[in-house]
C-alpha positions in Angstrom: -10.5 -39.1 -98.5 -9.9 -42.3 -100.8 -12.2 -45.7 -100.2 -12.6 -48.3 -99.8 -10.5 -47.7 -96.7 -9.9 -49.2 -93.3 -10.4 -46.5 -90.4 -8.5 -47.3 -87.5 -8.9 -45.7 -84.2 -5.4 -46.0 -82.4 -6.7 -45.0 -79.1 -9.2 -47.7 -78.8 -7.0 -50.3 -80.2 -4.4 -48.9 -77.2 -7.6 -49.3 -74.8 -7.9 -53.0 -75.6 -4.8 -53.5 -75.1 -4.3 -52.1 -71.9 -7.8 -53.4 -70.5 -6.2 -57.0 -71.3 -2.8 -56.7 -70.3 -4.0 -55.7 -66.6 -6.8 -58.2 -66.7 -4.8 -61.2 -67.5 -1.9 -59.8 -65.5 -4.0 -60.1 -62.3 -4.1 -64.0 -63.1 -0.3 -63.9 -63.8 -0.9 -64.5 -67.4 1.7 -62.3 -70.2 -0.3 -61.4 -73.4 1.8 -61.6 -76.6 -0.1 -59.2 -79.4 -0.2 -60.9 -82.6 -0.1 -58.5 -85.6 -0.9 -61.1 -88.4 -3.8 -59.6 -89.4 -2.8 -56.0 -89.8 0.0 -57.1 -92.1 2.6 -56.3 -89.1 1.1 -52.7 -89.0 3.8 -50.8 -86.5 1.7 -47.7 -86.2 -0.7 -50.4 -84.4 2.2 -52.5 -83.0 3.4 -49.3 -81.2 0.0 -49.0 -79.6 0.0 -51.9 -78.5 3.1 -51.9 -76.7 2.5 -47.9 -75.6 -0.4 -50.2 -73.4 1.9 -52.8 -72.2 2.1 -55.3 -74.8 5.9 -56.9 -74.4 6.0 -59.3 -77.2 4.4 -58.9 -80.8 3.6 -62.5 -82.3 3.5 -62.5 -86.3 3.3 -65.6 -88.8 5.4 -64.7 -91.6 9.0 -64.2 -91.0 8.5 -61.0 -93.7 6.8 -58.9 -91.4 8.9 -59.2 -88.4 11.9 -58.0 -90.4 9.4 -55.2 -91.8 8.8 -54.4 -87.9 12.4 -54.5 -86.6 13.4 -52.1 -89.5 10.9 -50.0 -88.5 12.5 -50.0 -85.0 9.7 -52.4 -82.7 12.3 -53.4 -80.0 10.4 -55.8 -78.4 10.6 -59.7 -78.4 9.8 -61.4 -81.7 7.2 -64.7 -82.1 6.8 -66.2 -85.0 4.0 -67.8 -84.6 3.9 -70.6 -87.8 6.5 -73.3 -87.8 9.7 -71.6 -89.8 10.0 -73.0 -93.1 13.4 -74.7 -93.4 14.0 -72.4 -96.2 14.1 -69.7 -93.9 15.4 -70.8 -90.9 18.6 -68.1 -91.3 16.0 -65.1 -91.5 13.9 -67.0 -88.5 16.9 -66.9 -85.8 18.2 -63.1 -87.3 15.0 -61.8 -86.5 12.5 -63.9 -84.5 13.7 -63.9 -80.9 11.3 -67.0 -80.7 9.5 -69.7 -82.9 6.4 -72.4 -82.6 7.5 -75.8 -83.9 6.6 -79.2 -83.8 9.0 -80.7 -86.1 12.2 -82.8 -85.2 14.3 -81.2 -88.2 13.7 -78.0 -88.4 14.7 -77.7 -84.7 18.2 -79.2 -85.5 18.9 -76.2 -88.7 17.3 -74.0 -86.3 20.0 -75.4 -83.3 23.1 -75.4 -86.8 21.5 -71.8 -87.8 21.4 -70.6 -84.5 25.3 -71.8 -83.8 27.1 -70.0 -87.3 25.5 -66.7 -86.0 26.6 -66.9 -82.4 22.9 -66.6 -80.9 20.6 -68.9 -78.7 17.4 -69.0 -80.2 14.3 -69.7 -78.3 11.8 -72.5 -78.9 8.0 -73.0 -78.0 7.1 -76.7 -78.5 3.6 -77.3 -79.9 1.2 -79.6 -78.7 -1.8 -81.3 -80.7 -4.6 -81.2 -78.3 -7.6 -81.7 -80.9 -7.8 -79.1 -83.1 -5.7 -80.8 -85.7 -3.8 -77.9 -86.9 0.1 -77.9 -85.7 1.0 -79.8 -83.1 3.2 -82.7 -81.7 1.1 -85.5 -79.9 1.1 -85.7 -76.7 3.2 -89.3 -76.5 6.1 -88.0 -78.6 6.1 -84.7 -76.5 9.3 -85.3 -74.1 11.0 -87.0 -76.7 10.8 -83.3 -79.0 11.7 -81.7 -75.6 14.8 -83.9 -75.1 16.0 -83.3 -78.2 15.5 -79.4 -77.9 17.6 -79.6 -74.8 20.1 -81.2 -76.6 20.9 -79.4 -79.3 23.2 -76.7 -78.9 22.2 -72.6 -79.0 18.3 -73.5 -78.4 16.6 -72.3 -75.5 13.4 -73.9 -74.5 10.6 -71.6 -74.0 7.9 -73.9 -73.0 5.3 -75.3 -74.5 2.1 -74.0 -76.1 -0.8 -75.7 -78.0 -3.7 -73.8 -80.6 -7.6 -74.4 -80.7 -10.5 -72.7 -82.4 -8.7 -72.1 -85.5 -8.9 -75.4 -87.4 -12.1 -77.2 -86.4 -13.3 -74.6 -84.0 -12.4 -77.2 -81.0 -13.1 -75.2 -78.0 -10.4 -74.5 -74.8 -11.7 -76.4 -71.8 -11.1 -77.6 -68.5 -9.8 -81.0 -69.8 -7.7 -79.7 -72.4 -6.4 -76.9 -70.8 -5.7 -79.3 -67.8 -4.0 -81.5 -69.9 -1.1 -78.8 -71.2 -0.5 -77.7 -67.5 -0.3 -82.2 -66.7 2.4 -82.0 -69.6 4.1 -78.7 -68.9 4.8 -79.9 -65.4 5.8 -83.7 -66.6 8.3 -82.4 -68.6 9.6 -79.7 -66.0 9.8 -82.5 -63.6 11.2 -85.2 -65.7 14.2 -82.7 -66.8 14.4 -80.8 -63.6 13.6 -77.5 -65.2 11.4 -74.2 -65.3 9.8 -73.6 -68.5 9.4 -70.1 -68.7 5.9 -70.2 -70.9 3.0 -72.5 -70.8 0.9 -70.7 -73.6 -2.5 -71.3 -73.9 -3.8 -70.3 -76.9 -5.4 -67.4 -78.4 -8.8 -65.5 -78.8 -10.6 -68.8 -78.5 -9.6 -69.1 -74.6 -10.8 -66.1 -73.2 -14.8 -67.6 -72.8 -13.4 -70.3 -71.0 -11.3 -68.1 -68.8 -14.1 -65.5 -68.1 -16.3 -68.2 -67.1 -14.1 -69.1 -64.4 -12.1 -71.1 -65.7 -9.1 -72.3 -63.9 -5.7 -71.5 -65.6 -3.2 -73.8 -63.8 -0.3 -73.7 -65.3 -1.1 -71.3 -68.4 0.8 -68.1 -67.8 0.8 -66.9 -71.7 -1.8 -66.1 -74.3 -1.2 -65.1 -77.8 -4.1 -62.8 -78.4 -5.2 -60.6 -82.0 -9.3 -60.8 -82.7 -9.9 -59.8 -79.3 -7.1 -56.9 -79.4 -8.4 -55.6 -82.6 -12.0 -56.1 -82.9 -13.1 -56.7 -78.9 -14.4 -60.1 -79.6 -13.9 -63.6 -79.3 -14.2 -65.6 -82.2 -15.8 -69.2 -81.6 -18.9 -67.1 -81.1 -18.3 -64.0 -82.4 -19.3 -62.2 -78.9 -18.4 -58.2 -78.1 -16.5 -58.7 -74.9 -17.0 -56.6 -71.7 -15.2 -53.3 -71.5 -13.6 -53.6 -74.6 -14.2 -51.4 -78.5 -15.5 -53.4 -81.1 -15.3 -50.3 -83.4 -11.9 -49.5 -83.3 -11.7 -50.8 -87.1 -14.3 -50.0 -89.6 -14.1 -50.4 -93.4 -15.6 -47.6 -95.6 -16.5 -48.2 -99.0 -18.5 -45.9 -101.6 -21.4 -46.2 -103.9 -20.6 -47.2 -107.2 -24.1 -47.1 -108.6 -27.7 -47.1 -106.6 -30.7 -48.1 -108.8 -34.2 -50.0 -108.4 -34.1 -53.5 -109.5 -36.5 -56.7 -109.5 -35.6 -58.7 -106.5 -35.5 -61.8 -108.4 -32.9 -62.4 -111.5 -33.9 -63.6 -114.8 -33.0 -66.0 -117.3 -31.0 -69.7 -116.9 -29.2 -69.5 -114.3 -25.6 -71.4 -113.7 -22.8 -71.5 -111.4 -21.4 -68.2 -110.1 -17.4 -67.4 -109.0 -18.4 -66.3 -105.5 -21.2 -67.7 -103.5 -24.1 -65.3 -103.1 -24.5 -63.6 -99.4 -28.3 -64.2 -99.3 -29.9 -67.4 -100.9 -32.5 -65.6 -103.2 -35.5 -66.9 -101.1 -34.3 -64.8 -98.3 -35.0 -62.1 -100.7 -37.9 -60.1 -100.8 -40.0 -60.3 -103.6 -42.1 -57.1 -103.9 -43.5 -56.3 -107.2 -42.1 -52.9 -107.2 -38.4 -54.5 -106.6 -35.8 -53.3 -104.5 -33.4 -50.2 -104.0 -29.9 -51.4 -104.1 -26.6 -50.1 -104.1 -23.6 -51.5 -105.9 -20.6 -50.5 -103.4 -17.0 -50.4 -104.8 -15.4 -53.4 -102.9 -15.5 -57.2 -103.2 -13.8 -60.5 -102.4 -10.5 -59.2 -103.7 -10.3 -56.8 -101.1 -12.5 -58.4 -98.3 -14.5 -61.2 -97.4 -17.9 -60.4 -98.0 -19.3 -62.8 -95.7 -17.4 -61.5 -92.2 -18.5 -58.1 -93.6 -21.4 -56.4 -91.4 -24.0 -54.6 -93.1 -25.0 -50.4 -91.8 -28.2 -50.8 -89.6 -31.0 -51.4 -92.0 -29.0 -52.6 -95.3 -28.7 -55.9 -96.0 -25.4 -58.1 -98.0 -27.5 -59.2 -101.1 -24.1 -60.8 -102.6 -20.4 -60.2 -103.6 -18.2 -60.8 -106.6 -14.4 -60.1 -107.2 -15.2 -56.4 -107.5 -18.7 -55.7 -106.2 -20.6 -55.5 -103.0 -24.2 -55.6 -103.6 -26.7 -53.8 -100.9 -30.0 -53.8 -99.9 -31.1 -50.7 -99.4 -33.4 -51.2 -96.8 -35.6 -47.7 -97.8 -32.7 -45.8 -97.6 -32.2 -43.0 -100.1 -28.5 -44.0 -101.2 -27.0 -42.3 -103.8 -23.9 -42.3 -105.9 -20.4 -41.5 -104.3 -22.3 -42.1 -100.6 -20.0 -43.7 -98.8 -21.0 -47.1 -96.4 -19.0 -48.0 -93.2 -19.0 -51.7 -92.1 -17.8 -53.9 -89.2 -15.5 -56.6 -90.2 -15.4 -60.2 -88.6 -11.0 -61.2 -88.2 -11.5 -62.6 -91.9 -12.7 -59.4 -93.5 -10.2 -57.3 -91.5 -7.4 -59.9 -92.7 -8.2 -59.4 -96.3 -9.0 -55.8 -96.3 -5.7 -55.2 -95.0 -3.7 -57.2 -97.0 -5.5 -55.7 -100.1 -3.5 -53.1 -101.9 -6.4 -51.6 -102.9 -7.6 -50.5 -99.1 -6.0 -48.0 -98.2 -5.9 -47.0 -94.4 -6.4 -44.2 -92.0 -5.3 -43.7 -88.4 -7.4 -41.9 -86.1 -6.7 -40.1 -83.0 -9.5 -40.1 -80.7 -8.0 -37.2 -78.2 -10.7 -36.7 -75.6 
């Protein structure tokens, strides 16, 4: 079998899934699967929604047309603002859309009425991260105008943390989007069907106890795919977080001095290791030169077999640390992968990808 290559193990993804759903259906909370990083995979998609999935959010408008041809019935999400230049693909194929901004809204509302549909909206709220968002002031004056124009449904409102600046969901912030998604239900004397929460980054909060008031939606990928959460990186409880691993072979496995020589100047890439993390041993160091590199992956959200070690990357290479073990050419390495390195490595056209069927 061809490397590098991403091995992905459909029944554990379908585990995940279906762990979740009933989870955060037990707190009345829908779980919309978002795709993005698999490149809209529907061998994946399918899985999810084989385990109860019943919305698949993506960010490019692309990839939900790639899923609907590939016949995914279920709701759309597009989950980045739709580029004005696209809002006729947006409402042909997204059954929903995130947006924060005033004009695209209206030739969403003009789009939405030459094809006869009603297309549904999910207002975005800032709430610190400083990604997308409309303030919190301006809020039911976006909302009015929504309601206004004509063939737009309003889905609710939603906000994102954790992906910007890392700003964590909390008791006050979380608080805050149930305050505004009630305000506005009250001050139009309406039911908003969604108040969605966030993604990955919520489910500490939540699992400590937190208390979800109003927040009845969750748009969830790291923790669907890898079984963790990502402001911390930690494995949570009863789910895989080896249901992806990337394989890569050996290239070219020599002993070389730890240390480089000659002037030394600026490199391309960073290096993994800062060389006084690196051993210094007279008799140097085994190492293995692996066929992948930060055109395919990102190196640093890469993690190493038990016992090797990352020395560095370039555009091409993965350099290893051996760690005593006898590598040799053509052996082949299999990594975990942090959401970066699994959004790379499948976007790469030089990964290829195998599905597994874990029948027990």
């Amino acid at each position: 079998m061809s490397a590098p290559r991403l091995e992905i193990h459909l029944e554990r993804l379908q585990h995940n899934a279906r762990i979740l759903v009933e989870r955060f259906g037990q707190q009345g909370i829908a779980v919309t699967g978002v795709s993005k990083a698999t490149l809209g995979d529907a061998d994946i998609v399918r899985t999810w929604v084989a385990a109860g999935i019943g919305s698949i959010g993506e960010s490019r408008i692309e990839t939900i047309e790639a899923l609907a041809a590939s016949g995914v019935a279920v709701p759309m999400l597009l989950i980045r603002a739709p580029l004005l230049s696209q809002v006729e693909r947006v409402v042909a194929h997204a059954a929903i859309s995130c947006n924060s901004e005033p004009v695209v809204l209206e030739a969403l509302a003009r789009t939405a009425a030459r094809q006869g549909v009603r297309h549904g909206v999910l207002l975005m709220v800032e709430l610190g991260d400083l990604r997308e968002g409309i303030l919190a002031t301006e809020l039911e004056a976006v909302a009015q105008l929504t309601l206004a124009l004509p063939n737009l449904e309003l889905m609710g409102i939603g906000t994102n943390l954790g992906c910007q600046h890392g700003v964590a969901p909390d008791a006050r912030n979380m608080a805050e989007l149930s305050r505004l998604a009630t305000a506005l239900e009250r001050r139009f004397s309406l039911h908003l069907p969604w108040c969605s929460g966030g993604n990955s980054a919520n489910l500490p909060w939540l699992a400590g106890g937190g208390d979800p008031g109003r927040i009845n939606h969750l748009r969830l990928g790291e923790a669907l795919l890898l079984g963790r959460e990502p402001l911390g990186g930690t494995a949570i409880p009863g789910l895989h977080t080896d249901a992806i691993t990337l394989v890569a072979e050996v290239i070219e496995a020599k002993t070389k001095p730890s240390q480089p020589w000659g002037q030394r100047c600026r490199t391309s890439f960073p290096t993994a290791t800062p060389l006084d993390q690196v051993p210094r041993a007279h008799a140097g160091e085994r190492r293995a030169l692996v066929a992948i590199g930060e055109q395919d992956v990102d190196p640093a959200g890469l993690g190493s077999p038990e016992g090797m070690t990352i020395r560095g990357a370039s555009s091409d290479h993965l350099v290893i640390g051996c760690g005593g073990m006898p590598l040799q050419v053509g052996d082949e390495l299999r990594f975990s992968l942090s959401y970066s390195a699994l959004l790379r490595a499948m976007t790469s056209p030089f990964v290829s990808r195998c599905l597994i069927h874990d029948r027990s």
